[in-house]
C-alpha positions as a Markdown table, in Angstrom:
| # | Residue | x | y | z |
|---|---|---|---|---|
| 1 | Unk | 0.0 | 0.0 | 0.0 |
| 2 | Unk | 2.5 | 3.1 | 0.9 |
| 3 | Unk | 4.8 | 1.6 | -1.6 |
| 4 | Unk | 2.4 | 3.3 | -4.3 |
| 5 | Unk | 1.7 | 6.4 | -2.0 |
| 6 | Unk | 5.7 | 6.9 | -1.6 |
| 7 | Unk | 6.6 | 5.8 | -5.4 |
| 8 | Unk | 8.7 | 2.8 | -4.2 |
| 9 | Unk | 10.1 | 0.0 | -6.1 |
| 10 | Unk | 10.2 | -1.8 | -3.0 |
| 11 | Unk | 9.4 | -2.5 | 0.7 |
| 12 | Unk | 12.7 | -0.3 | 1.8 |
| 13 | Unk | 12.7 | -1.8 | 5.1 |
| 14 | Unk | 12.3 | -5.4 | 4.6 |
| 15 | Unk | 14.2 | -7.9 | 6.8 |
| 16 | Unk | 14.9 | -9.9 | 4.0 |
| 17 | Unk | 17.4 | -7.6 | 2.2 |
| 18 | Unk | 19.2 | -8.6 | -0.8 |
| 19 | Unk | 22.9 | -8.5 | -0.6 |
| 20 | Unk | 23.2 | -5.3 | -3.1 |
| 21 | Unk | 21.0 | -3.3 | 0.2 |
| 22 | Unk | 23.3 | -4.5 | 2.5 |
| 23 | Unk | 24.4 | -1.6 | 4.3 |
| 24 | Unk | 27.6 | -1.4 | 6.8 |
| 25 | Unk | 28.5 | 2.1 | 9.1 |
| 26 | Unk | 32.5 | 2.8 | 8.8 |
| 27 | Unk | 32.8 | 1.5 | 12.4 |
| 28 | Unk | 31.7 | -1.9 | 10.7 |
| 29 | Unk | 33.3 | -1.7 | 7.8 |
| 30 | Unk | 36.5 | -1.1 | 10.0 |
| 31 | Unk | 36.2 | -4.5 | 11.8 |
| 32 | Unk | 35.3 | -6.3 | 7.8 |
| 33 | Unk | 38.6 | -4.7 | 7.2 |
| 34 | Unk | 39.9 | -6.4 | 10.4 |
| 35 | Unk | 38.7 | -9.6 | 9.3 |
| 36 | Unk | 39.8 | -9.4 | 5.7 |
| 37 | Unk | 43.6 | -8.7 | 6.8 |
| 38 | Unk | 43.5 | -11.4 | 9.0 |
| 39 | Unk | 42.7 | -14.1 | 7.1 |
| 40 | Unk | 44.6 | -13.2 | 4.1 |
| 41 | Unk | 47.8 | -13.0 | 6.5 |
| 42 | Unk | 47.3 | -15.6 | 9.0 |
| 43 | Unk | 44.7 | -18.4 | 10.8 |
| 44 | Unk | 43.1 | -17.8 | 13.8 |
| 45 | Unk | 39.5 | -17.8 | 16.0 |
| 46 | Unk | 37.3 | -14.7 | 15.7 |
| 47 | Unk | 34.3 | -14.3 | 18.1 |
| 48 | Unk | 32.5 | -11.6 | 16.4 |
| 49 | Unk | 29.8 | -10.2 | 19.4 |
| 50 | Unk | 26.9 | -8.1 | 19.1 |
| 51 | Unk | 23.6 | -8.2 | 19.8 |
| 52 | Unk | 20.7 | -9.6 | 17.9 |
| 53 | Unk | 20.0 | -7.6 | 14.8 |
| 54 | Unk | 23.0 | -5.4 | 15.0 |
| 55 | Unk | 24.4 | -6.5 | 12.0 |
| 56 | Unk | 26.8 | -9.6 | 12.7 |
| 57 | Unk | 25.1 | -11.2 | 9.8 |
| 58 | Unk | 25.4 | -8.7 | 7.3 |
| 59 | Unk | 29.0 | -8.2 | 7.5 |
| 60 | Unk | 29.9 | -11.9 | 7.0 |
| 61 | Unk | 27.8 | -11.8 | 3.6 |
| 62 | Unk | 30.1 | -8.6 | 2.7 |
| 63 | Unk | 33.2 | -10.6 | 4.2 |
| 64 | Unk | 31.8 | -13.7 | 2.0 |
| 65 | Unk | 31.5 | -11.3 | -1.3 |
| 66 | Unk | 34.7 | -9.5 | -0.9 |
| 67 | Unk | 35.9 | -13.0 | -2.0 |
| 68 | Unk | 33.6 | -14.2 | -4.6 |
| 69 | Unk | 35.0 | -12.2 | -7.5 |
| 70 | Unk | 38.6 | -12.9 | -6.9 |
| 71 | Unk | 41.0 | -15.8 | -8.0 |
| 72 | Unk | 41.8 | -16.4 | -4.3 |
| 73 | Unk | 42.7 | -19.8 | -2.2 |
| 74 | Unk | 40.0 | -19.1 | 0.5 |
| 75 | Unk | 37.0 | -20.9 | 0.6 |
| 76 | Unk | 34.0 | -19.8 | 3.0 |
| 77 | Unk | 31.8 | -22.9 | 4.7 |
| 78 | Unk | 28.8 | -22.3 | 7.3 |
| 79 | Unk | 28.8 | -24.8 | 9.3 |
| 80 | Unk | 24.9 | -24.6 | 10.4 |
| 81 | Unk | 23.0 | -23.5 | 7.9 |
| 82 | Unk | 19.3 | -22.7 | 8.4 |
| 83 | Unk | 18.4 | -26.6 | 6.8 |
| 84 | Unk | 19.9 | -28.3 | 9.4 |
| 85 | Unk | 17.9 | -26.4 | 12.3 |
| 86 | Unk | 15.1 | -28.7 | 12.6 |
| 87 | Unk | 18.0 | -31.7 | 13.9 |
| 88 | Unk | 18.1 | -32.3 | 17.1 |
| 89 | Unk | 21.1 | -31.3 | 18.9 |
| 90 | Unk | 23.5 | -34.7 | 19.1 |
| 91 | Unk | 22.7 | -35.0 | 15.5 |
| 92 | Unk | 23.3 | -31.3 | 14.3 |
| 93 | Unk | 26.7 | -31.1 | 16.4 |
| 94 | Unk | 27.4 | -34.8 | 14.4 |
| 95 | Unk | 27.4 | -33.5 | 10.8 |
| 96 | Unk | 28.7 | -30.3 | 11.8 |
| 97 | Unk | 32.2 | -32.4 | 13.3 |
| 98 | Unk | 31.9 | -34.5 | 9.6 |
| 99 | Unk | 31.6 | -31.4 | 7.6 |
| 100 | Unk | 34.4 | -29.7 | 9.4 |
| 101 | Unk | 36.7 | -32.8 | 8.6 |
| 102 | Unk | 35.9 | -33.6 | 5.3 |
| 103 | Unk | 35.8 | -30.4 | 3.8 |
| 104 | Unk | 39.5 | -30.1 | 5.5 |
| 105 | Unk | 41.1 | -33.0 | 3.9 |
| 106 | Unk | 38.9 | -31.4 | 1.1 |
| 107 | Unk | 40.4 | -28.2 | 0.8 |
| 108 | Unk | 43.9 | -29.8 | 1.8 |
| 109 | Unk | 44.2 | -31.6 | -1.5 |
| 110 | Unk | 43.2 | -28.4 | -3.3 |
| 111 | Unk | 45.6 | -26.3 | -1.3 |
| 112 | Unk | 43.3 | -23.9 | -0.3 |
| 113 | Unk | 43.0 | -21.9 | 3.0 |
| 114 | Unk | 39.6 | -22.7 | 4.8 |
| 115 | Unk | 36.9 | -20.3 | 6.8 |
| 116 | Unk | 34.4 | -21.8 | 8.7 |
| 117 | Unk | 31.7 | -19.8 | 10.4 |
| 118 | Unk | 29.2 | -20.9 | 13.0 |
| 119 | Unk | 26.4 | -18.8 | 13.7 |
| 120 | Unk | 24.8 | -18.3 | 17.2 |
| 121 | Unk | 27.5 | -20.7 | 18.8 |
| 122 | Unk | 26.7 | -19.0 | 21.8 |
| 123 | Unk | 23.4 | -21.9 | 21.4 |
| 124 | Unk | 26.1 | -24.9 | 21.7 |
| 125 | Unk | 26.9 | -26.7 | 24.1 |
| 126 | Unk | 29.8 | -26.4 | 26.0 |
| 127 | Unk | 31.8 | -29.8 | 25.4 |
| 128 | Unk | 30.6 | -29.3 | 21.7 |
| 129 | Unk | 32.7 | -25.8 | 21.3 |
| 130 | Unk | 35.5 | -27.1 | 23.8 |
| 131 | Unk | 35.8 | -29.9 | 20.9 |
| 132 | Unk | 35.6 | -27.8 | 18.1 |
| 133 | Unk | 37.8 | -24.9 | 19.3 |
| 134 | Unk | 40.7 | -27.4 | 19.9 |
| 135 | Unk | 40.4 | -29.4 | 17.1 |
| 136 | Unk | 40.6 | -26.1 | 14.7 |
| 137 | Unk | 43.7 | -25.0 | 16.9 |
| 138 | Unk | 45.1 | -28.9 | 16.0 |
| 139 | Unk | 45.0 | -28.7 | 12.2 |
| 140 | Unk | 46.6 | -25.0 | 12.4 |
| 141 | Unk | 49.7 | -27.1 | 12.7 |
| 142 | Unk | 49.7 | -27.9 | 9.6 |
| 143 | Unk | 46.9 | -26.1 | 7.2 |
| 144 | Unk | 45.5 | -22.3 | 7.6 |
| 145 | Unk | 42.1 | -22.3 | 9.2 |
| 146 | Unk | 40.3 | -19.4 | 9.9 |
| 147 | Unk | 36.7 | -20.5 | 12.4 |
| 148 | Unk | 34.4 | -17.2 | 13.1 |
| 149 | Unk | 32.1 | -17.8 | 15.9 |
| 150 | Unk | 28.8 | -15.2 | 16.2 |
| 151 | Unk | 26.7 | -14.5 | 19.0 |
| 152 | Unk | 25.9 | -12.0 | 21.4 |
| 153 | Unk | 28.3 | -10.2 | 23.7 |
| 154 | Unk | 28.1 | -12.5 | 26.4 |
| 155 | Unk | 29.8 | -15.3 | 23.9 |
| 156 | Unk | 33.2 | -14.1 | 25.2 |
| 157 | Unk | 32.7 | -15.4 | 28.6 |
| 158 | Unk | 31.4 | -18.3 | 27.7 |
| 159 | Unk | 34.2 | -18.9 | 25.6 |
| 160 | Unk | 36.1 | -17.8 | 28.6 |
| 161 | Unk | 34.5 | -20.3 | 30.6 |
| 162 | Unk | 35.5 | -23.3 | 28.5 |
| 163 | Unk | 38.9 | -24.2 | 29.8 |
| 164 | Unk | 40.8 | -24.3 | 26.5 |
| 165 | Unk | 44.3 | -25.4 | 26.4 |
| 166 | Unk | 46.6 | -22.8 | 26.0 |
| 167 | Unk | 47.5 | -22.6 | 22.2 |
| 168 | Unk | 43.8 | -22.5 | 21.8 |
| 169 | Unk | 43.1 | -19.8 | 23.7 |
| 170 | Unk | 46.3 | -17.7 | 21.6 |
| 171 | Unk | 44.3 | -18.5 | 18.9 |
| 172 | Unk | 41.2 | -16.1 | 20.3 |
| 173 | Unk | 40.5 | -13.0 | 19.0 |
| 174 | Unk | 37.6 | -11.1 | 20.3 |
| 175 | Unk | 35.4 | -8.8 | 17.9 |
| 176 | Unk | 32.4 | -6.6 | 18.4 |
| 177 | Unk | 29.9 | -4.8 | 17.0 |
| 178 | Unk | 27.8 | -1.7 | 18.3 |
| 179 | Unk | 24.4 | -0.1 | 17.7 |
| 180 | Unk | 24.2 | 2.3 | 14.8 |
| 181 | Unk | 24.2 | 6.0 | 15.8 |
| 182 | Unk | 22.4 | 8.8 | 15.0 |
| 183 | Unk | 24.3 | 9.5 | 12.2 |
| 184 | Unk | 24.3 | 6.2 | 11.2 |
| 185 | Unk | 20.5 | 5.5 | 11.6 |
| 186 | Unk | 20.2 | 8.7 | 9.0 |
| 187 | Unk | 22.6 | 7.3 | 6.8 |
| 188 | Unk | 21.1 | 3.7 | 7.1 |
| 189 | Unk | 17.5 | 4.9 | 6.8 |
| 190 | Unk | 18.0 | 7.1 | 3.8 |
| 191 | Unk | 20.5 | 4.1 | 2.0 |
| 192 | Unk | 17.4 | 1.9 | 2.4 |
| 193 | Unk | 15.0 | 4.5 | 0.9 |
| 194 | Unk | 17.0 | 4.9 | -2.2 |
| 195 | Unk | 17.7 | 1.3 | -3.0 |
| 196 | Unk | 13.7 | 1.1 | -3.2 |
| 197 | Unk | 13.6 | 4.0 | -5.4 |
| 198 | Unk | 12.4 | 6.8 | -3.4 |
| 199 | Unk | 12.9 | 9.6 | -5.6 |
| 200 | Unk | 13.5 | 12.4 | -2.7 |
| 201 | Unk | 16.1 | 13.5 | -0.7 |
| 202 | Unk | 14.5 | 12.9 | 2.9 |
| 203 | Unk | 11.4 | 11.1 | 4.3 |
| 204 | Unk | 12.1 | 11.5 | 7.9 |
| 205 | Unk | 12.4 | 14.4 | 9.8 |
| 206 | Unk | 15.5 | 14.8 | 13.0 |
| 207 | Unk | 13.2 | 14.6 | 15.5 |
| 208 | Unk | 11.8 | 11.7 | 14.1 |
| 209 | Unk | 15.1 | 9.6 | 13.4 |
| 210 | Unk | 16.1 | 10.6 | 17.0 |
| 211 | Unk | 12.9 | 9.3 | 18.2 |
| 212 | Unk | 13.5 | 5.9 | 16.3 |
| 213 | Unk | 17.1 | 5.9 | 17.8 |
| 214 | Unk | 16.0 | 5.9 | 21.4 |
| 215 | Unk | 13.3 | 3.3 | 20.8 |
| 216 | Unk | 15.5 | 1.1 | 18.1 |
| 217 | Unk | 18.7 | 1.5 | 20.5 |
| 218 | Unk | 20.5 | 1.6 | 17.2 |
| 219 | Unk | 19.4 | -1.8 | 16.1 |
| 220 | Unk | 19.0 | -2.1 | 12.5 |
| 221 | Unk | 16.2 | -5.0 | 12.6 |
| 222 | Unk | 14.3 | -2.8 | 14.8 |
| 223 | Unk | 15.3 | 0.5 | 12.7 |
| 224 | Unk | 13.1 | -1.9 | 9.9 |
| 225 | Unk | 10.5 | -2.6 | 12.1 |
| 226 | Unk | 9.6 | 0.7 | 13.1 |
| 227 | Unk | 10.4 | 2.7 | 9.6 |
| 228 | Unk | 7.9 | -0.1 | 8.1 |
| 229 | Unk | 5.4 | 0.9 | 10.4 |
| 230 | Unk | 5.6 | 4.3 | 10.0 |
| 231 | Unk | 5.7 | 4.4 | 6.3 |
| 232 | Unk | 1.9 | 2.6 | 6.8 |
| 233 | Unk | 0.6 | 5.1 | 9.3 |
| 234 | Unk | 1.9 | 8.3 | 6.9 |
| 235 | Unk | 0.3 | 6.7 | 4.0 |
| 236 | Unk | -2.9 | 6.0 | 5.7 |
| 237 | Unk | -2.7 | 9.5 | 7.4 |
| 238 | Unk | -1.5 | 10.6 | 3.2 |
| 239 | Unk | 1.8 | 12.3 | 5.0 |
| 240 | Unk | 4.5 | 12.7 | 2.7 |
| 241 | Unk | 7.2 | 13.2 | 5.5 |
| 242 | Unk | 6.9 | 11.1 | 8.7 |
| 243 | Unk | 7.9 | 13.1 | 11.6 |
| 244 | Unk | 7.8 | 12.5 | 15.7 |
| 245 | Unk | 4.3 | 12.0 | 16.3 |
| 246 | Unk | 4.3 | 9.7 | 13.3 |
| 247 | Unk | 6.9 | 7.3 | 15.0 |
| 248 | Unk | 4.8 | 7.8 | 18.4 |
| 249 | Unk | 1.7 | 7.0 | 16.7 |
| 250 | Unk | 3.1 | 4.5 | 14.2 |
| 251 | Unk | 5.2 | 2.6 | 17.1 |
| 252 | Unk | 2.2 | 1.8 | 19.5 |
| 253 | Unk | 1.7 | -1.1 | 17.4 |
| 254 | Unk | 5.0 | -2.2 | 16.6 |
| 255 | Unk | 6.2 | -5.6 | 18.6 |
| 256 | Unk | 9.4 | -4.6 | 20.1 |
| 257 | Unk | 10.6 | -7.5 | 22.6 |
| 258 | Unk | 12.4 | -5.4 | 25.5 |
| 259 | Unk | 14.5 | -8.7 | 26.1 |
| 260 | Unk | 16.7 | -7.8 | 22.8 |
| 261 | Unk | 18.3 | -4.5 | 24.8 |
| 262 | Unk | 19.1 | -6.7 | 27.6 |
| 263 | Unk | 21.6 | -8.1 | 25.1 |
| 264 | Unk | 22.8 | -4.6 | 24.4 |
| 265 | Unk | 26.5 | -3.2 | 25.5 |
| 266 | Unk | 25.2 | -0.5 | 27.6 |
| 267 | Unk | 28.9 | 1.2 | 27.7 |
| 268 | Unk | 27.6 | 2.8 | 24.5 |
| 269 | Unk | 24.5 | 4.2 | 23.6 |
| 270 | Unk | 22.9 | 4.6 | 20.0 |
| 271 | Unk | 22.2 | 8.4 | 20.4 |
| 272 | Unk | 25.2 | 8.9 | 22.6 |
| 273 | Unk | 27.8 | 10.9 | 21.5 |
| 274 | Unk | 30.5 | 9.3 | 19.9 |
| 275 | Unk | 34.2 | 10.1 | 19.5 |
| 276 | Unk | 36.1 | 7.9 | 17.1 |
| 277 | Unk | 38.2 | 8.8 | 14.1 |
| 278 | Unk | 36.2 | 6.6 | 11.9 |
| 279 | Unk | 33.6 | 8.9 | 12.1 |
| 280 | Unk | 35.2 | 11.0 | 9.5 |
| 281 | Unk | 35.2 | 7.9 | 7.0 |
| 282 | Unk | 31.4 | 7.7 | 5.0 |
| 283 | Unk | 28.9 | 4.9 | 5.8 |
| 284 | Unk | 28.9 | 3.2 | 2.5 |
| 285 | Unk | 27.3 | 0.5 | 0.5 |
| 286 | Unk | 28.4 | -3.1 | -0.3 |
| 287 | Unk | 29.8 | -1.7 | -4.0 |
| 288 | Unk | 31.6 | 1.5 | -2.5 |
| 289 | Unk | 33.3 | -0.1 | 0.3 |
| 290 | Unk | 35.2 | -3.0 | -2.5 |
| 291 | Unk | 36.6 | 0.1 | -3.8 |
| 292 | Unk | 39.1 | 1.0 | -0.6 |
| 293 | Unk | 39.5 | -2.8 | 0.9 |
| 294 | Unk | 41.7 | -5.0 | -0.9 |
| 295 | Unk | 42.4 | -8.6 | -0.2 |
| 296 | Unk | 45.7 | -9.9 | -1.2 |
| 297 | Unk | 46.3 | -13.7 | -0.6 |
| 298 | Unk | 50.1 | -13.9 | 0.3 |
């Protein structure tokens, strides 16, 4: 329905965002960045920690397509991909140890340098990531493996809690992800806007981006949520700019589970002021940020 009333190609705000919408704040783009150096110079264990809908997902499809278009020797495997979910546990954690081995001696032969990622490992079980952990800081004796582990921030101490031997733990780096700004939330609201087609320059007042921030926290699946409501409630209400009492009005019927900002770091606020050099770097899109990383296999 507002799709017509705003002369959109597209829901803007749909969860299900195609990888050419995938939008990443410089802070984010800093820690791809991270990741891309690392694997292309060395092995290792990443947690990347954030909470839910923050992004962690996002910038593993850009870290993914940073690779796809090169002649490289790295070669990305999910581990748990959304078909195996409906397993039960002692059989998911089963083919998840028989992928990890065969697609090893796999890659071996082929001589190529291996990434394996495991999504929400913070759902595992202990004795399950104790295995794995070790076994990836086993083979690093003798073949480059790269696993990245995502879940929320409390994933560190449970990683912390495992009891790792010691060259598994030296293995450990710890990454995290924060809560778009305001600045951000502009920049990601008005990136979604245009890959619909919206043929204006702004749709949202401040006052109403700020109001969004405070009830969002920053978090880009709720950023959706809300905008999606409030695009409905202006073109119900035939407003062609949704300001503060639109996001007031629009966001008493919006489901927003308070147990998702329990997850949140609360050392850093999404409408906080925020100091950091990389503020001076743009937010850009999948396409722009290829143009400044580079990803050398030595």
């Amino acid at each position: 329905m507002y799709n017509t009333f705003f002369q959109l190609k597209s829901n803007p705000f749909s969860q299900a965002q195609p990888l050419s919408s995938v939008f990443l704040p410089s802070t984010h783009c800093l820690t791809l960045e991270l990741l891309i150096n690392e694997i292309n110079k060395s092995s290792g264990i990443f947690l990347l920690r954030g909470a839910i809908g923050v992004g962690k997902s996002c910038l593993i499809k850009a870290l993914v397509e940073t690779y796809s278009d090169k002649s490289t020797q790295v070669v990305f495997n999910h581990l748990n991909p959304a078909s195996r979910l409906q397993l039960s546990a002692p059989e998911h954690n089963q083919l998840i140890m028989e992928s990890f081995s065969n697609i090893l001696l796999l890659n071996t032969h082929k001589q190529q340098a291996t990434v394996f990622i495991l999504d929400n490992a913070n759902k595992f079980s202990a004795s399950f990531l104790k295995n794995l952990l070790d076994k990836v800081s086993e083979y690093n004796k003798s073949q480059p493996i790269t696993l990245i582990l995502t879940g929320p921030p409390d994933l560190k101490l449970q990683i912390k809690n495992l009891k790792l031997k010691k060259q598994t733990s030296q293995l450990i780096k710890y990454l995290s992800l924060n809560s778009f700004n305001n600045e951000e939330i502009t920049d990601y609201i008005n990136y979604r806007l245009s890959c619909s087609g919206y043929p204006k320059n702004s749709l949202f007042t401040d006052e109403a981006v700020q109001s969004i921030a405070e009830i969002s926290k920053g978090i880009p699946w709720l950023i959706n949520t809300i905008c999606g409501v409030c695009l409905f409630q202006a073109s119900l209400d035939e407003q062609t700019v949704i300001n503060k009492e639109t996001v007031k009005k629009a966001t008493e019927f919006c489901f927003l589970p308070e147990t998702i900002f329990a997850q949140q770091d609360t050392k850093k606020s999404a409408f906080s002021p925020q100091k950091n050099n990389s503020s001076k770097k743009k937010s850009t899109n999948l396409i722009s940020q290829q143009q400044f990383i580079t990803a050398p296999i030595n």
